[in-house]
C-alpha positions in Angstrom: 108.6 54.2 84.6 112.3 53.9 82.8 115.0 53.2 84.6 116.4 56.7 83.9 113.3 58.4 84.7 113.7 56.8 88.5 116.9 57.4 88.6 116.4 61.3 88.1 112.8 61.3 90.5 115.0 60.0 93.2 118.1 62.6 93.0 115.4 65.0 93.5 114.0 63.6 96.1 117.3 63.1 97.5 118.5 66.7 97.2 115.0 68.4 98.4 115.6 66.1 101.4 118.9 67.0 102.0 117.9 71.0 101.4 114.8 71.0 103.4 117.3 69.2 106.2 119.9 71.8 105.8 117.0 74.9 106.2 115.3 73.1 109.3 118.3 72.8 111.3 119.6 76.3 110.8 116.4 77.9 111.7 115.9 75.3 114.8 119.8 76.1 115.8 119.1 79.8 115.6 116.0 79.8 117.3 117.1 77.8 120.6 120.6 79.6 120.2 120.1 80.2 123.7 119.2 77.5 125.5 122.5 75.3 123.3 125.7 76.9 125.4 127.9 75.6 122.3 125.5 77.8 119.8 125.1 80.9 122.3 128.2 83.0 121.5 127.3 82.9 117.7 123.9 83.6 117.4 124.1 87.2 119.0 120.8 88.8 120.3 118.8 90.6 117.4 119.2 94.2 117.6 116.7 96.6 119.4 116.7 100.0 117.4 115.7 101.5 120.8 118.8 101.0 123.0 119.4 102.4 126.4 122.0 105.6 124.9 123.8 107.3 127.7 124.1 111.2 127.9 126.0 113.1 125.1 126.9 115.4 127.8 129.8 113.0 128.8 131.3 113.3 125.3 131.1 117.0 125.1 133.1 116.8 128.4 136.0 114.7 126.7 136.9 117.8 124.3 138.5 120.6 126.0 136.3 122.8 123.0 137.6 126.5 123.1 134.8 129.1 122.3 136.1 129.1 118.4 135.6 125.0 118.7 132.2 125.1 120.0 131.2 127.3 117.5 131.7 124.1 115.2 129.4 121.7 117.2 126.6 121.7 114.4 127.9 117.9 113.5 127.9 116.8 116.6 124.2 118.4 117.1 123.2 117.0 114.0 124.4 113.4 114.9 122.3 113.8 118.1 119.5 115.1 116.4 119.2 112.8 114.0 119.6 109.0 116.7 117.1 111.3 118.9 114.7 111.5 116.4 114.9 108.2 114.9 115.4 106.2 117.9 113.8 108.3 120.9 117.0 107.4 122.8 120.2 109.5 123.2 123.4 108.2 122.1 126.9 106.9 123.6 129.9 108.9 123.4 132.0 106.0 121.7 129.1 105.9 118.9 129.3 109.3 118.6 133.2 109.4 118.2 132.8 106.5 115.7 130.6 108.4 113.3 132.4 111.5 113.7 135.9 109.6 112.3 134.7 107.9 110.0 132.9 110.9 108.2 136.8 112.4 108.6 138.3 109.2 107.1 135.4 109.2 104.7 136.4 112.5 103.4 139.9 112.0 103.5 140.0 108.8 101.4 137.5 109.9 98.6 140.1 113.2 98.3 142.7 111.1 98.1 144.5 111.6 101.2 147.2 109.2 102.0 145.8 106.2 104.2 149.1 104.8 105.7 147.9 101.0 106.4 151.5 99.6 107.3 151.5 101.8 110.1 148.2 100.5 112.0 147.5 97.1 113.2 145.1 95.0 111.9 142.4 95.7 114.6 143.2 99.7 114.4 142.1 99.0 110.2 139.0 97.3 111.3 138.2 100.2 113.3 138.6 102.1 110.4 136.2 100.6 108.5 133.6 100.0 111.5 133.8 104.1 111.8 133.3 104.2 108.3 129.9 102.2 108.3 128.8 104.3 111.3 129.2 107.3 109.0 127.4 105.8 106.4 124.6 104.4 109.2 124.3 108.1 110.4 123.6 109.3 106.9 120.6 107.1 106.1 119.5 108.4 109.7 119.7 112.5 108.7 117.8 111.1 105.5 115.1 109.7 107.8 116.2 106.5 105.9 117.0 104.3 108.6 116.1 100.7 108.4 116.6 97.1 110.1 117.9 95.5 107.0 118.9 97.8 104.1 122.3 98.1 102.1 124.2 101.3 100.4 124.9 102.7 97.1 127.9 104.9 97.3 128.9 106.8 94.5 132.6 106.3 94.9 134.8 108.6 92.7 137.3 106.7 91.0 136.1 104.1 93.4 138.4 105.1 96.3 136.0 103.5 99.3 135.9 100.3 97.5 140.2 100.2 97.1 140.5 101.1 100.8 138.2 98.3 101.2 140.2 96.4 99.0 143.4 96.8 100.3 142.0 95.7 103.9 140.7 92.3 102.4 144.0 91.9 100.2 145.9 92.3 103.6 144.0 89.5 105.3 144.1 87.1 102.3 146.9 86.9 100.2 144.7 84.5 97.6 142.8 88.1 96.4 143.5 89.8 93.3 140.4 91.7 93.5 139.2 90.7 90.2 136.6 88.7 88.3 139.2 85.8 88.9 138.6 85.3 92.5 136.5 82.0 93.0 133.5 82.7 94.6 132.6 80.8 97.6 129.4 80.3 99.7 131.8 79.7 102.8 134.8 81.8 103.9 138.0 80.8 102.8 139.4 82.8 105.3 138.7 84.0 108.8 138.8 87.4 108.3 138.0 88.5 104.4 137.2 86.6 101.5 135.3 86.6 97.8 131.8 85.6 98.1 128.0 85.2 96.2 125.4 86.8 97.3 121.8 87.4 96.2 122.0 91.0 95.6 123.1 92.7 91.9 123.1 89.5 90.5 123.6 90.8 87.2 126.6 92.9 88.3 128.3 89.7 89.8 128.9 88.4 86.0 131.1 91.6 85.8 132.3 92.4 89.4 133.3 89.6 92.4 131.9 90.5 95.5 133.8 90.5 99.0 132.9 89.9 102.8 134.9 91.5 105.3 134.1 89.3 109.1 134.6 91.7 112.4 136.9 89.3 114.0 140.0 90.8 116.0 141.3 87.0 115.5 140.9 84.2 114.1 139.7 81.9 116.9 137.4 84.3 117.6 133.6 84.8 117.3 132.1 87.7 115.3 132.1 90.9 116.6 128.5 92.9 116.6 130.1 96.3 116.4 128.8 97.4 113.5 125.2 99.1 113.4 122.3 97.5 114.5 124.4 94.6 116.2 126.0 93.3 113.0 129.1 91.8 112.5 129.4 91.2 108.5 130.3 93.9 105.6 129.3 93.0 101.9 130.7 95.0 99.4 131.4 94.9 95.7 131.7 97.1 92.5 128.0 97.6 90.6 129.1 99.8 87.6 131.9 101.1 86.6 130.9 103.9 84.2 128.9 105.2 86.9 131.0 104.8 89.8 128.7 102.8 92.0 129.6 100.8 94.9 127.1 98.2 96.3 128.1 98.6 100.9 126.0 96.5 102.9 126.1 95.5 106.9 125.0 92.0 108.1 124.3 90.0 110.9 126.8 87.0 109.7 130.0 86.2 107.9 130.4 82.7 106.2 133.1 81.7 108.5 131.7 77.4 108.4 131.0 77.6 111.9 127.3 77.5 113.3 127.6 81.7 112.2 127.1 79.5 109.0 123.5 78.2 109.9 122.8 81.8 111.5 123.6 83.2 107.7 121.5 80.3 106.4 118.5 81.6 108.4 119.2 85.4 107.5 119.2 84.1 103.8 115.8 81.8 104.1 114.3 84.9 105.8 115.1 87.3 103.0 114.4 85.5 100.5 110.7 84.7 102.0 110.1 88.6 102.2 110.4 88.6 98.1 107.4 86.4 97.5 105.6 87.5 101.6 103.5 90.0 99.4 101.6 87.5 97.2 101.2 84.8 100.2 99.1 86.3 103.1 100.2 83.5 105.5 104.1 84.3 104.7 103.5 88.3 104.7 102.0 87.7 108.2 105.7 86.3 109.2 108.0 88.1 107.6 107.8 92.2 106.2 108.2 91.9 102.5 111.1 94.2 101.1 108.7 97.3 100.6 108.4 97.5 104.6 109.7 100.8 105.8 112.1 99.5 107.8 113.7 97.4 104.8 115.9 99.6 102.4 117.3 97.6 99.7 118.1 97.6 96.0 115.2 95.3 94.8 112.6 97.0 92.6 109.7 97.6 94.3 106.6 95.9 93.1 104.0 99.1 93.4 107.0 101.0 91.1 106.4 98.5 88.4 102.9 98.2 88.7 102.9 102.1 88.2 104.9 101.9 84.9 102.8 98.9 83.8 99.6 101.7 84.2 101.9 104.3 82.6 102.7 102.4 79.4 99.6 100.6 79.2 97.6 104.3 79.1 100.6 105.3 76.3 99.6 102.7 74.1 96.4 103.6 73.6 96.9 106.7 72.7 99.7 105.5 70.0 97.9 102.7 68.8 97.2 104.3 65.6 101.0 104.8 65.1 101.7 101.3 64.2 102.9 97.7 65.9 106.5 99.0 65.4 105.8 101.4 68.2 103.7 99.6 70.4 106.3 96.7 70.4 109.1 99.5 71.5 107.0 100.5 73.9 106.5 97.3 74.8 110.4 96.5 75.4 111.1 99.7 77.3 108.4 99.2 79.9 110.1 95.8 80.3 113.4 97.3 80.8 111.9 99.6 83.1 110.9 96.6 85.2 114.1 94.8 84.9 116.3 98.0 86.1 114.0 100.3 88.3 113.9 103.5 89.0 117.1 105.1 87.5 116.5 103.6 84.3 113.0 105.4 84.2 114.5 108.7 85.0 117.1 108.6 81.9 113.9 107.5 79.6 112.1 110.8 81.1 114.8 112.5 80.0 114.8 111.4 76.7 113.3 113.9 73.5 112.4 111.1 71.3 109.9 109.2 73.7 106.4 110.2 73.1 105.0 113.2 74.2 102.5 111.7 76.2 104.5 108.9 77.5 107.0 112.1 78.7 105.0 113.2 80.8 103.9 110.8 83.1 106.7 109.5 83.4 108.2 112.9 84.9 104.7 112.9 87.1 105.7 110.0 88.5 109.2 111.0 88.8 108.1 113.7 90.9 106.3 112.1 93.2 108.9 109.1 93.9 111.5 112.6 93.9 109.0 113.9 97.3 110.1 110.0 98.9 113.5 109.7 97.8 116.5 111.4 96.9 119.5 110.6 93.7 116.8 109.2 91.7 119.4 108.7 88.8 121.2 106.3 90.9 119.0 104.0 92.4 116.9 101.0 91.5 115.0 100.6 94.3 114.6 101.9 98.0 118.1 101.7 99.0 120.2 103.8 100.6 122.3 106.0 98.4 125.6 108.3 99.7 125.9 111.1 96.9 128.0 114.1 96.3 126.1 116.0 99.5 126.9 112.9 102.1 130.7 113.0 100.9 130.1 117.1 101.4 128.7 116.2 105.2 132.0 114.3 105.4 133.8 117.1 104.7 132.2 119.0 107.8 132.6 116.0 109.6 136.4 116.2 108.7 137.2 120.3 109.9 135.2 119.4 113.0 137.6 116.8 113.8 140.9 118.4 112.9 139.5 121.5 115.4 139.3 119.1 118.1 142.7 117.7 117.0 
C-alpha cells in the first residue's frame, strides 16, 4: 500500500472514530440525563401527549363574559374540543389564553397591524412568539393533524410571520442581516437567536438561511420547554418566495454548545435513523420511520412515490407506440415527481398537454391523498400546512379577544 493510500485509510479511520465517539456520548449523556446532576437541567423529560389538564371552567371564570360575549365562546369551545379529543385530557387556562393570543397576534400581523416591539421587553416578545406557536399547535389539532415531531408550512403573505420573526432574532443578535450572507453555523453564536443548518429543505437553504430562535429569558439560563409538547427550540426559514412559503418548526433543543448540544445531537441521530427505519426491520423496531402518524414532516413519503412509480409505469405502456421521445419525458417527470412530492404532482394534474391517460390517474390519486390531507398545492409531504382558512380561524380568534378586551 502507497504511502498516500495509508495516509488517506487512516484520516478515515480517524474521523469515523472521532464521529462514532461524538454519537455515543450524546446518546449515553441523554439517556442517564438523570442520574448526572450537571446534565439534569438540560435534558428535560420527553413530553407525554396525555398531560394531567386542569378544568376549563377556571378560565371561563377569569372573564367577566356579558351575555353578548358568551355568545362568542365557539373559539374557546373549539380549542377545548379539539385538546379533548386529541388528548383525552382537558386543558389549562394559561394554554388556553396562549392559543387564544396568539391566533389574535397571528391575525393582526399577517393584516399588517402595527406590532410595537420597542415597547415590550424581551421576555414579553418571546411570549409573543410562544402564543404564536400554540396557535399554530392548536391548528394541526382542529385538523386532527397533531404529531410528536412534525414542522409547519405557513403560507405567509408578503411573508409578514417570517419578518416578525425576523425582527425578534435581529434584536437578539446584532450580527443578522437576514440574508443569504449570514454564516451558517452548527452551534449558536448567540444565546438567544442565531443562523443555523439544518436537515430539512435542503434545497431551499442554497437560496434562503435558516434561523433558530432558543426559549431562554437570559443568557445564563437553561432552555425553557414552553413551547408545545415540552420543546424549547423554533426553526424557521423562507422556502419559496414566489409562493410565499414559510418552513415553522418546534424542537426539543437549541445549539447553544452546552450539553443542550449533545441532547440536539441525539434528536438529530434519531431522525435521521427514522429515514432509512423502513428498509431495516431491526432499526424500524426502534425508532417510527417518518410515515408514522404521529410524525408530520415535509419529507416525501415513500408509499407516495411508489404510487407514482405504478402510475407512470402503467402510462408508458400505453404510450409506448408514441416514441422514445415521450417515454423519456415521461421518464423525467415521474423523477421530478419523486424529487418534489405531492404539490408538484398536483400542478402536473393540472396540466392539458400530459397524456390523457396519464391525467387521469394522477387526479385519482389526487383524490384520494385530497380525503387525508388538505392544501395539496402546497405541500410535499405530510406536514402541517396553515392556509388562507387557519389565518381566517385567526381572525375569529382575534374578535373573540378584543370582546373580552
Amino acid at each position: 500500500m502507497s504511502a498516500s493510500a495509508s495516509s488517506i485509510l487512516l484520516n478515515n479511520t480517524k474521523s469515523a472514530i472521532v464521529i462514532g465517539s461524538s454519537i455515543a456520548t450524546s446518546y449515553f449523556a441523554y439517556k442517564f440525563r438523570n442520574h448526572l446532576p450537571f446534565l439534569a437541567h438540560h435534558f428535560p423529560e420527553e413530553s407525554d401527549p396525555h398531560i394531567n389538564y386542569t378544568s376549563l371552567e377556571t378560565y371561563k371564570a377569569l372573564t367577566p363574559a356579558t351575555q353578548e360575549q358568551l355568545q362568542l365562546l365557539s373559539p374557546l369551545q373549539s380549542i377545548r374540543h379539539n385538546f379533548s379529543y386529541q388528548f383525552q385530557q382537558k386543558i389549562s387556562p394559561d394554554i388556553i389564553q396562549r392559543i387564544l393570543y396568539g391566533g389574535s397576534l397571528v391575525h393582526q400581523i399577517a393584516n399588517n397591524y402595527k406590532y410595537s416591539r420597542t415597547s415590550k421587553s424581551h421576555k414579553e416578545q418571546l411570549e409573543d412568539i410562544i402564543n404564536i406557536s400554540y396557535y399554530f399547535f392548536s391548528e394541526a389539532l382542529a385538523k386532527n393533524q397533531v404529531y410528536d415531531e412534525g414542522s409547519f408550512v405557513i403560507h405567509d403573505k408578503n411573508f409578514r410571520i417570517y419578518e416578525f420573526l425576523m425582527d425578534y432574532v435581529k434584536s437578539c443578535n446584532q450580527n443578522v442581516t437576514g440574508t443569504i450572507k449570514d454564516p451558517a453555523f452548527f452551534k449558536a453564536n448567540n444565546p438567544y437567536a442565531y443562523p443555523r443548518i439544518s436537515t430539512h429543505h435542503k434545497k431551499s437553504q442554497k437560496k434562503f438561511r435558516q434561523y433558530g430562535i432558543d426559549i431562554r429569558f437570559s443568557p445564563d439560563h437553561p432552555l425553557q420547554t414552553l413551547l408545545p409538547n415540552h420543546k424549547a427550540h423554533i426553526l424557521f426559514g423562507k422556502i419559496n418566495e414566489q409562493k410565499e412559503l414559510l418552513f415553522f418548526k418546534i424542537e426539543r433543543y437549541g445549539l447553544v454548545f452546552t450539553s443542550e448540544f449533545l441532547g440536539h445531537t441525539y434528536e438529530l441521530i434519531r431522525s435521521q435513523s427514522k429515514k432509512i427505519a423502513k428498509k431495516i426491520p431491526f432499526i424500524n423496531s426502534v425508532f417510527a420511520n417518518d410515515e408514522h402518524p404521529s410524525f408530520r414532516c415535509e419529507y416525501i413519503p415513500h408509499s407516495f412515490k411508489q404510487r407514482c412509480q405504478e402510475i407512470f409505469d402503467e402510462t408508458k405502456k400505453t404510450v409506448i407506440s408514441c416514441g422514445n421521445e415521450l417515454l423519456k419525458n415521461l421518464s423525467l417527470v415521474q423523477d421530478e415527481c419523486a424529487s418534489h412530492g405531492i404539490y408538484f404532482l398536483y400542478e402536473l394534474g393540472q396540466q392539458p398537454e400530459i397524456p390523457e391517460e396519464l391525467s387521469l390517474s394522477i387526479n385519482k390519486y389526487i383524490h384520494e391523498l385530497a380525503q387525508e390531507l388538505d392544501h395539496l398545492q402546497l405541500r410535499t409531504g405530510r406536514e402541517v400546512i396553515i392556509g388562507q382558512k387557519e389565518f381566517d380561524n385567526a381572525l375569529q380568534y382575534h374578535k373573540f379577544i378584543n370582546k373580552l378586551e
